[in-house]
N, C-alpha and C positions, 0 to 999 in steps of 0.2 A: 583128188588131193592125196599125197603121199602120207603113208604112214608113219610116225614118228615111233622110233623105237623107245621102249621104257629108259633105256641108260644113255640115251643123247640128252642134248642141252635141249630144254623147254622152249619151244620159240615165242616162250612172254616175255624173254629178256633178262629173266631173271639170273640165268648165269648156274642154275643150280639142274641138275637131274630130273627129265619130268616123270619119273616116278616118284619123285621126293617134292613133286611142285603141281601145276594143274594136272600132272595124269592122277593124282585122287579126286580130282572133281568129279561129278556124273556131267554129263555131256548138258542138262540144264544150266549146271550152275558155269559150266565154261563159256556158256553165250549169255548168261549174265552178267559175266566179270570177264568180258572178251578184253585182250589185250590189243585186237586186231581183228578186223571183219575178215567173215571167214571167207576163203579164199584167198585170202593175203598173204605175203611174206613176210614175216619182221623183218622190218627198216636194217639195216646195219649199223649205219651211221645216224647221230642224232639230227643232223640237218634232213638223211632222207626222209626222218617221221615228221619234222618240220613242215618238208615240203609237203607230204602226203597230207596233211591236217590243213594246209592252204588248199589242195586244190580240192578237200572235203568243205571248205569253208565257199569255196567259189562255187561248189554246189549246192549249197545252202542246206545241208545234213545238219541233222543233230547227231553228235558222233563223241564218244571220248573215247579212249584210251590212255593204256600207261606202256612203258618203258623204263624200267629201271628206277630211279628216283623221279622220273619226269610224268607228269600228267598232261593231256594234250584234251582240249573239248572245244568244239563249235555248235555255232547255235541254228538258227533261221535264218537271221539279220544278215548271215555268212561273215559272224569274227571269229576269230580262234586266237587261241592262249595255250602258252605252255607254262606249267608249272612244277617248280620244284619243291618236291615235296617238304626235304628234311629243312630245310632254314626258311620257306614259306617266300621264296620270291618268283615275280610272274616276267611276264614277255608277253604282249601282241604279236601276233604274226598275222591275223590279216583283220583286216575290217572292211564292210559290207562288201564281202568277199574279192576285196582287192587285196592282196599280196604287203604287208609292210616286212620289212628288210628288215632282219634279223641280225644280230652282230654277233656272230655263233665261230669259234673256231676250234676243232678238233684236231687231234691225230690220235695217233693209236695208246699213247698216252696219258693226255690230258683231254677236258672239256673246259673251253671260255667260254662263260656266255654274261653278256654286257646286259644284263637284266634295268630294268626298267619300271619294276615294280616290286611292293613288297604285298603279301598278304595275312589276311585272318579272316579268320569264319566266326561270324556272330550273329547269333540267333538265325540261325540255319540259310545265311546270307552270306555270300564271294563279298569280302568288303577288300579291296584294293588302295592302296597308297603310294602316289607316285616319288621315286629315288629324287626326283628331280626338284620339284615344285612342291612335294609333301600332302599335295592335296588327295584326299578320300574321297570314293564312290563306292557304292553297290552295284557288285554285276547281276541286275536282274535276270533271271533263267537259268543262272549258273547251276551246275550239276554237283553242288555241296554233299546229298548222301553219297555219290557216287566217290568223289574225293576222298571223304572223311573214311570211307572202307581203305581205300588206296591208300593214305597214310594212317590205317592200323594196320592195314600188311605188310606195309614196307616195316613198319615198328618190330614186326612182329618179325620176321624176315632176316633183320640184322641189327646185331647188339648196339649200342648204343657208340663203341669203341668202334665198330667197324663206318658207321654212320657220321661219326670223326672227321674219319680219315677222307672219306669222301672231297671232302674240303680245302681248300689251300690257300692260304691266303697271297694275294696278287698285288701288281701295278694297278692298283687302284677297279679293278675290275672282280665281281665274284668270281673263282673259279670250279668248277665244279666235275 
């Protein structure tokens, strides 16, 4: 595995210096709060973590990750979800490790993504609500401590004003 130098971009995604980012980690706490199993490249694009997280789920890992405001986990059952952090809405991407189609479009620009869920965490529970039909479930097995760290360091990460911007409002679709 190549050496990242201290003044290049962190490859968590984060967009910031990784001396200023996981290079203060000790090498525990960066395979506790892996962005990406080691060995890996970060994704470039948000569809390739997409895809990468489906074909984690058609293996039936248990696996999270993040990227930027997006959280990505699979279970046993092989479903995966991605989730944005700052306005709390989700995506299935696959279920029992079959592949569901994603309504995701990027350029170098912009991110669409046709979400399909909203979320909260209660009482140390993934409760989900569908955009569509408004009906609630609990995602059993969900990796809620693991999130809840994920969004205090995105919190933490960028001001509230920058967390904003992120944002755009669309043709009736989030954008994000």
């Amino acid at each position: 595995m190549a050496k990242i130098g201290r003044n290049e971009k962190c490859p968590c995604g984060s967009g910031r210096k990784f001396k200023k980012c996981c290079g203060r980690k000790t090498p525990a706490q960066m395979q506790q709060t892996s962005r990406m199993p080691a060995g890996k490249t970060v994704p470039l694009t948000l569809m390739s973590a997409v895809e990468q997280i489906q074909r984690d789920a058609f293996e039936k890992k248990i696996l999270n990750r993040e990227l930027g405001v997006f959280f990505f986990f699979t279970n046993t059952a092989g479903d995966a979800w991605m989730l944005e952090m700052t306005d709390q809405d989700g995506i299935q991407v696959a279920e029992g490790g079959k592949v569901i189609e994603a309504t995701i479009e990027e350029n170098s620009e912009t991110i669409e993504v046709n979400w399909t869920h909203s979320y909260t965490i209660e009482n140390r529970q993934l409760k989900l609500t569908s955009w569509k039909d408004k009906n609630s479930f609990i995602l059993e097995g969900s990796p809620v401590s693991e999130l809840n760290a994920a969004m205090r360091r995105i919190r933490k990460r960028f001001t509230p004003e920058q967390l904003e911007q992120v944002h755009v409002e669309g043709s009736g679709k989030k954008t994000d």
